[in-house]
PDB file of N, CA, C and O in Angstrom:
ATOM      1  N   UNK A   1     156.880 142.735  65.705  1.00  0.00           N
ATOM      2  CA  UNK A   1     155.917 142.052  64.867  1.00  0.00           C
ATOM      3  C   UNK A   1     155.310 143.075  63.907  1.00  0.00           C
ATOM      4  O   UNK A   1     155.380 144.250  64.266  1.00  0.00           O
ATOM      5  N   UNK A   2     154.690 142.783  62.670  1.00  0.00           N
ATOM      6  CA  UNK A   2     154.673 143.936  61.776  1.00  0.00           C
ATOM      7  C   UNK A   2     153.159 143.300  61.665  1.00  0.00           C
ATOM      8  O   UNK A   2     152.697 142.339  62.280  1.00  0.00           O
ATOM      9  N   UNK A   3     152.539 144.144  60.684  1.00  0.00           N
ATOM     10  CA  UNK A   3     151.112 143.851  60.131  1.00  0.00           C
ATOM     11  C   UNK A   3     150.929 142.550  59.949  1.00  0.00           C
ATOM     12  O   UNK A   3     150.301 141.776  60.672  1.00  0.00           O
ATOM     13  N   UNK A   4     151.796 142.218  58.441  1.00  0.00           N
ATOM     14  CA  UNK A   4     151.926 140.740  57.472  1.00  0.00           C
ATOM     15  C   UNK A   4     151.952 139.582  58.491  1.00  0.00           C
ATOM     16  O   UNK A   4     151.106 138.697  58.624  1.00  0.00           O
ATOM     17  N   UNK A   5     153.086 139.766  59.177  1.00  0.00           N
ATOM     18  CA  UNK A   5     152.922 138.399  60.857  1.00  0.00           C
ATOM     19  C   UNK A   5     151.648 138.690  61.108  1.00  0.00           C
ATOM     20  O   UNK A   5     150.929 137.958  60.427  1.00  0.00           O
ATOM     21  N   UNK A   6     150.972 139.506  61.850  1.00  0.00           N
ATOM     22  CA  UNK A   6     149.940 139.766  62.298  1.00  0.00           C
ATOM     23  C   UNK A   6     148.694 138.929  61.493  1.00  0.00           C
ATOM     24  O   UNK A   6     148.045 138.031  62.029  1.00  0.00           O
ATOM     25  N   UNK A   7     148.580 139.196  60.708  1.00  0.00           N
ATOM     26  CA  UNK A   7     147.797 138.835  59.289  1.00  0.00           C
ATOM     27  C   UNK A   7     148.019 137.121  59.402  1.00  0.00           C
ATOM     28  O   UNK A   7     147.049 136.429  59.709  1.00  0.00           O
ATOM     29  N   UNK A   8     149.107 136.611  59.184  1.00  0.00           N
ATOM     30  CA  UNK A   8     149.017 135.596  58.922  1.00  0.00           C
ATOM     31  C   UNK A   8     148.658 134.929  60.135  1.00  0.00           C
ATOM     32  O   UNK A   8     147.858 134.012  59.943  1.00  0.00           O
ATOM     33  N   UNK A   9     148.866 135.036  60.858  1.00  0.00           N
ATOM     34  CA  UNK A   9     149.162 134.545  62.112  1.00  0.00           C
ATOM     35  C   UNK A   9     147.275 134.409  62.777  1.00  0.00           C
ATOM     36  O   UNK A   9     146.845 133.407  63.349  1.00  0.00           O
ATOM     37  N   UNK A  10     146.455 135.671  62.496  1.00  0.00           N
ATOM     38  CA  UNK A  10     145.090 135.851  62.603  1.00  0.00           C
ATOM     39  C   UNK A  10     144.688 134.124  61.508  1.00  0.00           C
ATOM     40  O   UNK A  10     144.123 133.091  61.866  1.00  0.00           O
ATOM     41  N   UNK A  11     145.231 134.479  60.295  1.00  0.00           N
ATOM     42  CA  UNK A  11     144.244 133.815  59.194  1.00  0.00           C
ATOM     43  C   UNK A  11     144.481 132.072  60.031  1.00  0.00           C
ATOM     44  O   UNK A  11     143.464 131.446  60.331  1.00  0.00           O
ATOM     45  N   UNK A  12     145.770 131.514  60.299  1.00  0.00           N
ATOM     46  CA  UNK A  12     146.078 130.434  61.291  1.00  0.00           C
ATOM     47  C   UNK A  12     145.142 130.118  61.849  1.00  0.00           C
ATOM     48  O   UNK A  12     144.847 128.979  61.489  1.00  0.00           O
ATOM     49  N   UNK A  13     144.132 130.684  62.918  1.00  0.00           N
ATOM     50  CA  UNK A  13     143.531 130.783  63.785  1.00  0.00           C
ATOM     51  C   UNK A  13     141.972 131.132  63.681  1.00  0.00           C
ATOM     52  O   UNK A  13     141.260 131.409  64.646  1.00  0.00           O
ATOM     53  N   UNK A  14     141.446 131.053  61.947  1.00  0.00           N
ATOM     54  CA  UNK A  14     140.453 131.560  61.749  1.00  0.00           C
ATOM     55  C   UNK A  14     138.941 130.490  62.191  1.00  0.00           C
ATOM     56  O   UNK A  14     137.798 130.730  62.579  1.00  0.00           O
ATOM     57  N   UNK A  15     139.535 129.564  61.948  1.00  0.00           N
ATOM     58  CA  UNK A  15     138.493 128.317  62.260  1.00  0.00           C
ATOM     59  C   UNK A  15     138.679 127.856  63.740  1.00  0.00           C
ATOM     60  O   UNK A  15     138.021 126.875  64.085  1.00  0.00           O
ATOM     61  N   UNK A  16     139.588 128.514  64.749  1.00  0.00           N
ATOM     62  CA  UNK A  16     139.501 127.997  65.859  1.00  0.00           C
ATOM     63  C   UNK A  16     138.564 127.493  66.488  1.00  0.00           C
ATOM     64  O   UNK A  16     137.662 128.142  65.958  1.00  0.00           O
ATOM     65  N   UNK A  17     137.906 126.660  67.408  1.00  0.00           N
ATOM     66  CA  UNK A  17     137.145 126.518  67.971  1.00  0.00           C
ATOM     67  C   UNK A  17     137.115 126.663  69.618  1.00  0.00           C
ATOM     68  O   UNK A  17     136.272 126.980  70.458  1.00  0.00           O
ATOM     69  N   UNK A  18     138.724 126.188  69.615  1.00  0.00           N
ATOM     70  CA  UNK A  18     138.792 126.704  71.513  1.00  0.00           C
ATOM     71  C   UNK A  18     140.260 127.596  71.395  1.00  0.00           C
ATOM     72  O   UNK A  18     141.094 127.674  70.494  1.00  0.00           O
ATOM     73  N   UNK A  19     140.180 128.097  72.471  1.00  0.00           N
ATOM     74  CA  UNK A  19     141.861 129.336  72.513  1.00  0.00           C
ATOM     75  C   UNK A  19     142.530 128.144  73.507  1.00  0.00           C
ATOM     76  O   UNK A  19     142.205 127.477  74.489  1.00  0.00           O
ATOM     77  N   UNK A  20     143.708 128.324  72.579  1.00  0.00           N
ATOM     78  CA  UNK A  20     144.924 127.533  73.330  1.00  0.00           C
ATOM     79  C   UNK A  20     146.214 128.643  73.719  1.00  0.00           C
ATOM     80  O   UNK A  20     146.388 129.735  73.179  1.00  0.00           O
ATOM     81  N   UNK A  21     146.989 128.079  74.726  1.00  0.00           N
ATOM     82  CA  UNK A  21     148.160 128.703  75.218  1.00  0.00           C
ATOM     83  C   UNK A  21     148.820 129.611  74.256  1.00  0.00           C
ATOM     84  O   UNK A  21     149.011 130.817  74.410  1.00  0.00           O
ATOM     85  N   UNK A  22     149.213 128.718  73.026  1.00  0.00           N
ATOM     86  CA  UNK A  22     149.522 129.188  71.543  1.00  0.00           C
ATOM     87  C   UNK A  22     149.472 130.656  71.339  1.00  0.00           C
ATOM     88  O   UNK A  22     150.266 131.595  71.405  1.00  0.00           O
ATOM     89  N   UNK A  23     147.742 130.406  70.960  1.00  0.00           N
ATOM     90  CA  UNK A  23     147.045 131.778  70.406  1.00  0.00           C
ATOM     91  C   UNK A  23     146.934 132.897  71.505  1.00  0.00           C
ATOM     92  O   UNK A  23     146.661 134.060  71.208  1.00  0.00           O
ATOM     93  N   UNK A  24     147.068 132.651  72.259  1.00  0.00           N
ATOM     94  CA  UNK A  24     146.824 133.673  73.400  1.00  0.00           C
ATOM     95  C   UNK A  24     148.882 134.413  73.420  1.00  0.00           C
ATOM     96  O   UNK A  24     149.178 135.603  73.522  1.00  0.00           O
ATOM     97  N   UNK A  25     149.731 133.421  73.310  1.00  0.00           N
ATOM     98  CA  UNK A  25     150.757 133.562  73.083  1.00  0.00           C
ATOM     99  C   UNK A  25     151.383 134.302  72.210  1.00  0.00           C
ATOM    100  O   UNK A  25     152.384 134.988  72.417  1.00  0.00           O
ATOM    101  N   UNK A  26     150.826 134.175  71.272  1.00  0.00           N
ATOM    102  CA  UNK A  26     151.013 134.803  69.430  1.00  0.00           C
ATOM    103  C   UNK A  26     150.343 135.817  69.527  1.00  0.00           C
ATOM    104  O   UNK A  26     150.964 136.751  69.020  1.00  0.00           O
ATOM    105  N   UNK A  27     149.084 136.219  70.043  1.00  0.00           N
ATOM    106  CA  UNK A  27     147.910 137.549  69.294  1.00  0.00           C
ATOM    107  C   UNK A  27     147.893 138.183  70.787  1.00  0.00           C
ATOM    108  O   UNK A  27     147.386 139.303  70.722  1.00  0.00           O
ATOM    109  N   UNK A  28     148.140 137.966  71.642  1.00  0.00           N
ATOM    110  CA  UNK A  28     147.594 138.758  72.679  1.00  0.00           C
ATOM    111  C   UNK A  28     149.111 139.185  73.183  1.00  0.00           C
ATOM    112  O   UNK A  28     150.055 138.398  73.261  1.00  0.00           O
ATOM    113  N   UNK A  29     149.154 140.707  73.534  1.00  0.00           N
ATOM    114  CA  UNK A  29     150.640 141.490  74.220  1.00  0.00           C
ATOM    115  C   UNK A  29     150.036 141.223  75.741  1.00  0.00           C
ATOM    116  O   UNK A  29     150.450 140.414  76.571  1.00  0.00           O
ATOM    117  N   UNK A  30     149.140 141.974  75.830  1.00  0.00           N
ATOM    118  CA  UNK A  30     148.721 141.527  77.695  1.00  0.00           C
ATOM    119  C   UNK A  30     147.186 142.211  77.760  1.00  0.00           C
ATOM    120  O   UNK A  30     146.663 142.952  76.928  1.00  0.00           O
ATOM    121  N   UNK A  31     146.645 141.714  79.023  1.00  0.00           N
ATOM    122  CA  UNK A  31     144.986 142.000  79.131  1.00  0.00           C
ATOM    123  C   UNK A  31     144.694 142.725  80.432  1.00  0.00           C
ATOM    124  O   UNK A  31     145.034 142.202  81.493  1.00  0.00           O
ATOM    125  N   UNK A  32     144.156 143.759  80.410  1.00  0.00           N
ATOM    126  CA  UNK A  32     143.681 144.247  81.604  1.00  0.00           C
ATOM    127  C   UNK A  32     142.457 144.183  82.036  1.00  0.00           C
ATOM    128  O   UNK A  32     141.511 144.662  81.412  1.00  0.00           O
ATOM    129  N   UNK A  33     142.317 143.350  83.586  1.00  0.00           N
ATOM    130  CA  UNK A  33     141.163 143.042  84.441  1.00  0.00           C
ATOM    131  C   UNK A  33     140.873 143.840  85.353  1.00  0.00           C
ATOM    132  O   UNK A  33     141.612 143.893  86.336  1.00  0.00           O
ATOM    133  N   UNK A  34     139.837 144.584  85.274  1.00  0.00           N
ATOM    134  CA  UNK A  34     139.238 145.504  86.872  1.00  0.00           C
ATOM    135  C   UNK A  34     138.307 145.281  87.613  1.00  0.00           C
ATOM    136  O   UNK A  34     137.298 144.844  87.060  1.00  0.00           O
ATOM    137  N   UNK A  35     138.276 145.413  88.602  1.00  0.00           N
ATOM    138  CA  UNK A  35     137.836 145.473  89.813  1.00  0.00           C
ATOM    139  C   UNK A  35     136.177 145.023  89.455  1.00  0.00           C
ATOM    140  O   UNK A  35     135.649 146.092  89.151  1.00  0.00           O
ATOM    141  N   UNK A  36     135.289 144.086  89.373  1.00  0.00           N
ATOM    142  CA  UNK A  36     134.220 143.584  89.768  1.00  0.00           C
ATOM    143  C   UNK A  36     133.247 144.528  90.348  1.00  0.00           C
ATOM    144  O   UNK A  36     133.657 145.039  91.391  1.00  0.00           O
ATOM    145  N   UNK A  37     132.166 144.876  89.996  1.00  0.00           N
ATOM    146  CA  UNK A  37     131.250 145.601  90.332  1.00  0.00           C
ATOM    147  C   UNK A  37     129.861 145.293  90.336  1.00  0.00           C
ATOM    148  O   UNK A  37     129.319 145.022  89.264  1.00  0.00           O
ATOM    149  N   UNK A  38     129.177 145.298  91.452  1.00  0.00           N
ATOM    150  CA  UNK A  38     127.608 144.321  91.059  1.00  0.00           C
ATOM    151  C   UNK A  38     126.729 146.018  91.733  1.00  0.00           C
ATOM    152  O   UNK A  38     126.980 146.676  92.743  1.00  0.00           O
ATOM    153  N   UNK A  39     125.749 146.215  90.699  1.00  0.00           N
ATOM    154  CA  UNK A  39     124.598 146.716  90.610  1.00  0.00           C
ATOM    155  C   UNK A  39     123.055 146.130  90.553  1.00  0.00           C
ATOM    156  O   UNK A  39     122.833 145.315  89.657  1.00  0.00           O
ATOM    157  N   UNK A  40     122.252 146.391  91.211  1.00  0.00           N
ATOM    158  CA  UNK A  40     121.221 145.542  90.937  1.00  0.00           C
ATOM    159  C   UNK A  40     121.265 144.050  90.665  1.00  0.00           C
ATOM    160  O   UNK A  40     120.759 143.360  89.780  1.00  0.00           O
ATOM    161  N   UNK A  41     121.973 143.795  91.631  1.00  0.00           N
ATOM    162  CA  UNK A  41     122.268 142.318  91.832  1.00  0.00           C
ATOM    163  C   UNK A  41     123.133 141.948  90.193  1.00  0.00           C
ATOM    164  O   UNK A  41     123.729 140.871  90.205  1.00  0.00           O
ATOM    165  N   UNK A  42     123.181 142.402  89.446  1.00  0.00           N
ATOM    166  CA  UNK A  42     124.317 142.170  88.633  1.00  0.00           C
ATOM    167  C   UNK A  42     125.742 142.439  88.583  1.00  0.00           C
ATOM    168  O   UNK A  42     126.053 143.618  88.416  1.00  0.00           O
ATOM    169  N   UNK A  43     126.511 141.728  88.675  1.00  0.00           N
ATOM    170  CA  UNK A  43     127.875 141.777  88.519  1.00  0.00           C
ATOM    171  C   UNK A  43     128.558 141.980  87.122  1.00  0.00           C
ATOM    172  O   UNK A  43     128.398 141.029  86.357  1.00  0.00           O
ATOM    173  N   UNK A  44     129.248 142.978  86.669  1.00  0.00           N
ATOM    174  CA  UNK A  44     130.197 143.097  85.415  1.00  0.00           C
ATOM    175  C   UNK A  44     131.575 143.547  85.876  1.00  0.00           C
ATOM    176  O   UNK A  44     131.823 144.327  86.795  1.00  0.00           O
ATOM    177  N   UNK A  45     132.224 143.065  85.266  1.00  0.00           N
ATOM    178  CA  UNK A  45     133.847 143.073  85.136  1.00  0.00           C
ATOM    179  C   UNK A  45     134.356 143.875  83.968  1.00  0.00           C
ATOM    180  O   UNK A  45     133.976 143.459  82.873  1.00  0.00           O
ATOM    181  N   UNK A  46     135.223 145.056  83.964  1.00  0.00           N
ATOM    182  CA  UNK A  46     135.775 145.286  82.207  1.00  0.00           C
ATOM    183  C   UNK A  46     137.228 144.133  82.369  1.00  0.00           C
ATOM    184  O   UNK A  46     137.954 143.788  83.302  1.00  0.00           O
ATOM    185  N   UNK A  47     137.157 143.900  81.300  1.00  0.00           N
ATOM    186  CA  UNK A  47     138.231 142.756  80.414  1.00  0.00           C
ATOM    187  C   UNK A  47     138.548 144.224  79.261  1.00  0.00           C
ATOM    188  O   UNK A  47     137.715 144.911  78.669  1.00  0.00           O
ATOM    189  N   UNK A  48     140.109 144.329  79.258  1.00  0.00           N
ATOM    190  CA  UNK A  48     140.230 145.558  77.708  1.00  0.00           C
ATOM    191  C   UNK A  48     141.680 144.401  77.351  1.00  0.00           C
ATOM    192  O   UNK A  48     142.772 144.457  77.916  1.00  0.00           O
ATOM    193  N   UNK A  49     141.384 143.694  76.577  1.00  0.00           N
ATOM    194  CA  UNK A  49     143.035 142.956  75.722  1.00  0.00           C
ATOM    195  C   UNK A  49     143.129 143.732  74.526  1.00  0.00           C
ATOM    196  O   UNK A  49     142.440 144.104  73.577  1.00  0.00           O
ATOM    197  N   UNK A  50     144.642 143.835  75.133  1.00  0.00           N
ATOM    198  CA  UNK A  50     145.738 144.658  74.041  1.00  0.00           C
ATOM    199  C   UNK A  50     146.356 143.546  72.962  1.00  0.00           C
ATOM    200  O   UNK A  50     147.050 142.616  73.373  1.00  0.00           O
ATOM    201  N   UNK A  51     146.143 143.665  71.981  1.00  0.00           N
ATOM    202  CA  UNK A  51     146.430 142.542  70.630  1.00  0.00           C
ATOM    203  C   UNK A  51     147.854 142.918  70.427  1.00  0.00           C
ATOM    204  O   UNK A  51     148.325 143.991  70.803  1.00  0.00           O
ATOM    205  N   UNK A  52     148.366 142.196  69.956  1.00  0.00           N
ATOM    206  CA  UNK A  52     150.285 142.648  69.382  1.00  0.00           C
ATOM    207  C   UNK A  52     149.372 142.950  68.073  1.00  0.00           C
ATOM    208  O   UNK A  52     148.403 142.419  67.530  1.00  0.00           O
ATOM    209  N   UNK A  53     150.280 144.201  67.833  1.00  0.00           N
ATOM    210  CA  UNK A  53     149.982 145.102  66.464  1.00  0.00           C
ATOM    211  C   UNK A  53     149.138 145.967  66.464  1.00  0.00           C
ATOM    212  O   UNK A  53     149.459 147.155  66.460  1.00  0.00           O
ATOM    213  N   UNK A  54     147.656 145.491  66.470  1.00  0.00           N
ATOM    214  CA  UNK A  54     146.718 146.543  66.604  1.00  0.00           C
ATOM    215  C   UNK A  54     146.347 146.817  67.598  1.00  0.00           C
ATOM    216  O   UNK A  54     145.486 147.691  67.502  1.00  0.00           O
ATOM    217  N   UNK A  55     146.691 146.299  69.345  1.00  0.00           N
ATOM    218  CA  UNK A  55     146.134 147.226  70.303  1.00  0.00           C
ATOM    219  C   UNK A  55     145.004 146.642  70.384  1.00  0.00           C
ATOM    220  O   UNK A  55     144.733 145.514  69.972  1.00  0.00           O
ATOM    221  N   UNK A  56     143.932 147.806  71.212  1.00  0.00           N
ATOM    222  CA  UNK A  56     142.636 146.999  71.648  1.00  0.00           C
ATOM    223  C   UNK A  56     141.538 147.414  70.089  1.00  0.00           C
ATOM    224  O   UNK A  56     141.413 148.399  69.361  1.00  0.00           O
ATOM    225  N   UNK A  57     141.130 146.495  70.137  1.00  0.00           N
ATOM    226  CA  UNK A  57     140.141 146.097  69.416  1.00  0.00           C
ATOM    227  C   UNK A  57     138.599 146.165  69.998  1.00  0.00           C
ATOM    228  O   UNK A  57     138.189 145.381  70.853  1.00  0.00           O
ATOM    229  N   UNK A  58     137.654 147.413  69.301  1.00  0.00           N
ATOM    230  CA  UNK A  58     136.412 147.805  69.949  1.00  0.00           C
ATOM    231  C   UNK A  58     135.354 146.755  69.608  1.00  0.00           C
ATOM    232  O   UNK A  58     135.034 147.014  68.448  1.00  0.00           O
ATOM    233  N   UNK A  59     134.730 145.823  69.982  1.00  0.00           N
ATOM    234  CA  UNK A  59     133.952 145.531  69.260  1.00  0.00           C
ATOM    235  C   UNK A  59     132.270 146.457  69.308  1.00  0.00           C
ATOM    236  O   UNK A  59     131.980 147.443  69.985  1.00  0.00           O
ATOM    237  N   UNK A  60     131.789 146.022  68.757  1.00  0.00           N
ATOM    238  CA  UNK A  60     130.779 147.011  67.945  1.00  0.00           C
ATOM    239  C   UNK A  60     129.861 147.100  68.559  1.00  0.00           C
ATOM    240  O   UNK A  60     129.775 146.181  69.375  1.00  0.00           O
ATOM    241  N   UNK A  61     128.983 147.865  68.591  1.00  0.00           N
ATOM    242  CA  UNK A  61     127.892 148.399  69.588  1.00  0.00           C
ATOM    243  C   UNK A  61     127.024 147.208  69.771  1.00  0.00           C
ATOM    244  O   UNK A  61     126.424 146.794  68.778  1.00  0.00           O
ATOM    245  N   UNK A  62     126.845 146.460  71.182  1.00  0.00           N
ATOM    246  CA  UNK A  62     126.037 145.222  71.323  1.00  0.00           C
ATOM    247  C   UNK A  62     124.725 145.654  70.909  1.00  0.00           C
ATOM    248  O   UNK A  62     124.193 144.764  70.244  1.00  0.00           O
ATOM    249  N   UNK A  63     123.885 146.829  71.065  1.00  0.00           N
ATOM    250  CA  UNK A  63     122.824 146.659  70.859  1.00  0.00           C
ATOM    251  C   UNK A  63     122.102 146.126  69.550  1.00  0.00           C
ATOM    252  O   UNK A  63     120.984 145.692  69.273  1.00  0.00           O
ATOM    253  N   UNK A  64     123.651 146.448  68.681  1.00  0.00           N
ATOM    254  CA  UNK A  64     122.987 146.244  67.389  1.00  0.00           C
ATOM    255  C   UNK A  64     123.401 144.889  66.631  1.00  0.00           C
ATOM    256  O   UNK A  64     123.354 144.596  65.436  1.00  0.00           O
ATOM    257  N   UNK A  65     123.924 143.995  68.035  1.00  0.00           N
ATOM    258  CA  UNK A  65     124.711 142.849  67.555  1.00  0.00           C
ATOM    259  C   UNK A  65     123.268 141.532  68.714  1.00  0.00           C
ATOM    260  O   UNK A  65     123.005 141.694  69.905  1.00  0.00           O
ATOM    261  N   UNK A  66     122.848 140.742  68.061  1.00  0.00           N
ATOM    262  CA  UNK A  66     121.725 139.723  68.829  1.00  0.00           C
ATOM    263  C   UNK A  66     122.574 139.494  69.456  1.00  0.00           C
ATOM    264  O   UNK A  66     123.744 139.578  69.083  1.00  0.00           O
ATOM    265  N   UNK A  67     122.053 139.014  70.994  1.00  0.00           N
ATOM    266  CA  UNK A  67     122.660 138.924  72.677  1.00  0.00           C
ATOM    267  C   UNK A  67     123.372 137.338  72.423  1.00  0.00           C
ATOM    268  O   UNK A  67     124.342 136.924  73.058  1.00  0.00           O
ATOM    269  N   UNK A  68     122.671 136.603  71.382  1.00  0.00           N
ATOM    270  CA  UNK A  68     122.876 134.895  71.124  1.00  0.00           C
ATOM    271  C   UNK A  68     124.793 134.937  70.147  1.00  0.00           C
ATOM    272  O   UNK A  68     125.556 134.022  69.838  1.00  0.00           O
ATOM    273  N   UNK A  69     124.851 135.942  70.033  1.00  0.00           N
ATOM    274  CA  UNK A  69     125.961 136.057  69.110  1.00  0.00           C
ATOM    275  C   UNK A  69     127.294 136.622  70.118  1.00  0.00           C
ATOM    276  O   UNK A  69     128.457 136.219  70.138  1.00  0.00           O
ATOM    277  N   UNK A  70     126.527 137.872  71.050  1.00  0.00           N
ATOM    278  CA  UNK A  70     128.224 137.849  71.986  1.00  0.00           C
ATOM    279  C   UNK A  70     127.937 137.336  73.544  1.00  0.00           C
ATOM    280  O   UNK A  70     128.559 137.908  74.439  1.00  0.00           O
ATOM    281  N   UNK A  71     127.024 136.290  73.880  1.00  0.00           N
ATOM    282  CA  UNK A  71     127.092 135.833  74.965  1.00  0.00           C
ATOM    283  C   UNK A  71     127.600 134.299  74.913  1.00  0.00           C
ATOM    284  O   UNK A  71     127.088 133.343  74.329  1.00  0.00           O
ATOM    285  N   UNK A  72     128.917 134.371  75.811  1.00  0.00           N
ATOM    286  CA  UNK A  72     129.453 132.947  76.203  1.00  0.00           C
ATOM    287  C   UNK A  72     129.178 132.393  77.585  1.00  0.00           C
ATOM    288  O   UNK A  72     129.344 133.084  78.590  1.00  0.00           O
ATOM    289  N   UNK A  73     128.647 130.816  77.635  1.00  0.00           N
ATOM    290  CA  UNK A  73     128.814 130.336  78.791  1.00  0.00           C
ATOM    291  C   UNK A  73     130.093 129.643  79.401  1.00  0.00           C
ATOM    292  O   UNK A  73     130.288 128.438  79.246  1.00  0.00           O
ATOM    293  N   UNK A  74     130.863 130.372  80.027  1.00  0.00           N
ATOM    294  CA  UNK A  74     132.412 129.603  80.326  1.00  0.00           C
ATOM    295  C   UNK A  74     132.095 128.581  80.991  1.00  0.00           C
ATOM    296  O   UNK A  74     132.456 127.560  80.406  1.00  0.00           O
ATOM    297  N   UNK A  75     131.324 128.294  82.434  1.00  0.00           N
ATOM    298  CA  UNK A  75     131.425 127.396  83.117  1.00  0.00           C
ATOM    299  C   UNK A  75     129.412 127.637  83.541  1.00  0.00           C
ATOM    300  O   UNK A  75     128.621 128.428  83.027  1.00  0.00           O
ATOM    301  N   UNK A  76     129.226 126.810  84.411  1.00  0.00           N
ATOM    302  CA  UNK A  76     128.089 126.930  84.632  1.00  0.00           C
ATOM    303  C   UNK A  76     127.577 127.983  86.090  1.00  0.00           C
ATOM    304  O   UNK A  76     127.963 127.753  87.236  1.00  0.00           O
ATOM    305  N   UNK A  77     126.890 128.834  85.805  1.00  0.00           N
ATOM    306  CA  UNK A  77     126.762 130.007  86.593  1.00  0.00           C
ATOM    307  C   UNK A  77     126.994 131.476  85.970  1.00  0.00           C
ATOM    308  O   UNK A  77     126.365 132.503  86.228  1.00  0.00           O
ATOM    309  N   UNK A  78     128.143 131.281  85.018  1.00  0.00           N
ATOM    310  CA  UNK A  78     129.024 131.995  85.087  1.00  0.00           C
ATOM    311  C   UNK A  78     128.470 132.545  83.224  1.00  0.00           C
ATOM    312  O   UNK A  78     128.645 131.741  82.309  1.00  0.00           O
ATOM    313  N   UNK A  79     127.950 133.695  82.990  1.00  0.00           N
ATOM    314  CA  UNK A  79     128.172 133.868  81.517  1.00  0.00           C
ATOM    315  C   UNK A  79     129.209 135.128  80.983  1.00  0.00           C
ATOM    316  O   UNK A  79     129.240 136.293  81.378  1.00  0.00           O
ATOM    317  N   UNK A  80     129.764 134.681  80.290  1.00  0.00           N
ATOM    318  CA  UNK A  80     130.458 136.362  79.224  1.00  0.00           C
ATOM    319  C   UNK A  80     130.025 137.098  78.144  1.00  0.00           C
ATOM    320  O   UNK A  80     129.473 136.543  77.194  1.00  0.00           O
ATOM    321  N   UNK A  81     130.192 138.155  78.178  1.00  0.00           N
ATOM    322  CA  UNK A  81     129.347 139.065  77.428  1.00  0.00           C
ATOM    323  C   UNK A  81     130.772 140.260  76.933  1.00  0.00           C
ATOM    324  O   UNK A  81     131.743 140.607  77.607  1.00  0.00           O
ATOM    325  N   UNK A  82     130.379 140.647  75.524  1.00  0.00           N
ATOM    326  CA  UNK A  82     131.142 142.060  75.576  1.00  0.00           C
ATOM    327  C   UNK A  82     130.238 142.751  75.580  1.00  0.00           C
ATOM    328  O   UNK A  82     129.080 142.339  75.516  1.00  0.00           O
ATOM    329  N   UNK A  83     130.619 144.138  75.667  1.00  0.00           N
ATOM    330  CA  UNK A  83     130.328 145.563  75.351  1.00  0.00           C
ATOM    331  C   UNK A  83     131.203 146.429  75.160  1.00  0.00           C
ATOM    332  O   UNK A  83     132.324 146.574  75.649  1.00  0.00           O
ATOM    333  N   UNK A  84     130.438 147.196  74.171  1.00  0.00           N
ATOM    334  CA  UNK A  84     131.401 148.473  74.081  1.00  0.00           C
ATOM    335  C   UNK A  84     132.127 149.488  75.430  1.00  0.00           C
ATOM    336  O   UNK A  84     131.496 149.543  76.485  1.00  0.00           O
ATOM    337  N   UNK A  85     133.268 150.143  75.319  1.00  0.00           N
ATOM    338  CA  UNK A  85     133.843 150.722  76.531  1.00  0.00           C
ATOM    339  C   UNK A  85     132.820 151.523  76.847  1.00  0.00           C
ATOM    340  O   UNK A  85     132.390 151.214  77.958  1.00  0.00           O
ATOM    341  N   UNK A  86     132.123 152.596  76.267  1.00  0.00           N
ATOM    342  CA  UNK A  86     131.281 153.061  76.247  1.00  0.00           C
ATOM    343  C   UNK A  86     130.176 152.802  77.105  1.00  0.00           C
ATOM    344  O   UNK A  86     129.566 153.767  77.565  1.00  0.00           O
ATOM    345  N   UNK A  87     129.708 151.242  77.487  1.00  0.00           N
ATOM    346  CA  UNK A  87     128.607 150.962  78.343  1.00  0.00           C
ATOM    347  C   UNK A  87     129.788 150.497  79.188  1.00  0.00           C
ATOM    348  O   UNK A  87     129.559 150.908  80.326  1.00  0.00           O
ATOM    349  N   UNK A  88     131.010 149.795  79.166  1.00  0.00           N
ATOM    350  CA  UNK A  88     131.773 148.727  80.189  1.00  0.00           C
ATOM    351  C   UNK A  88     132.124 149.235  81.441  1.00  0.00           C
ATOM    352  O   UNK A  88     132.403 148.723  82.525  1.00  0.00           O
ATOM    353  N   UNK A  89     132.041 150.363  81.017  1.00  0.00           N
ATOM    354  CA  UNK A  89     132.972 151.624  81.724  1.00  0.00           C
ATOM    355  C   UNK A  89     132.654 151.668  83.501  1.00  0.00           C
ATOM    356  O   UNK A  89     133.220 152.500  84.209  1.00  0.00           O
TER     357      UNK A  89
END
């Protein structure tokens, strides 16, 4: 797969609203899950997905990103969050 696929294939997918089999099919090479860790009664997981083409993708320092912008509720109980490797670690 080269850049230009890459590219187009992103722009496809720009208005998504939910990830289907598809897109996970097309943009993602494979994802690595580790081992669950709870501190102070909090639990975090690192998630690192490897993209076809560019590899992993950092996203940007949460502190400087509002908590309302990278927190997802998947199911009820349950929320997702990124962070940088830097804090995930």
């Amino acid at each position: 797969m080269d850049m230009d696929f890459f590219l187009d294939t992103i722009r496809r997918y720009t208005d998504a609203t939910t990830i289907t089999r598809r897109m996970v099919g097309e943009l993602i090479d494979h994802i690595d899950v580790y081992h669950a860790e709870k501190r102070d009664g909090v639990t975090n997981q690192r998630v690192v997905i490897h993209y076809n083409c560019i590899g992993v993708f950092d996203v940007p320092d949460r502190r400087k990103i509002p908590d309302a912008d990278i927190i997802m509720e998947t199911r009820k109980g349950v929320a997702l969050s990124y962070a940088p490797a830097q804090i995930a670690v």
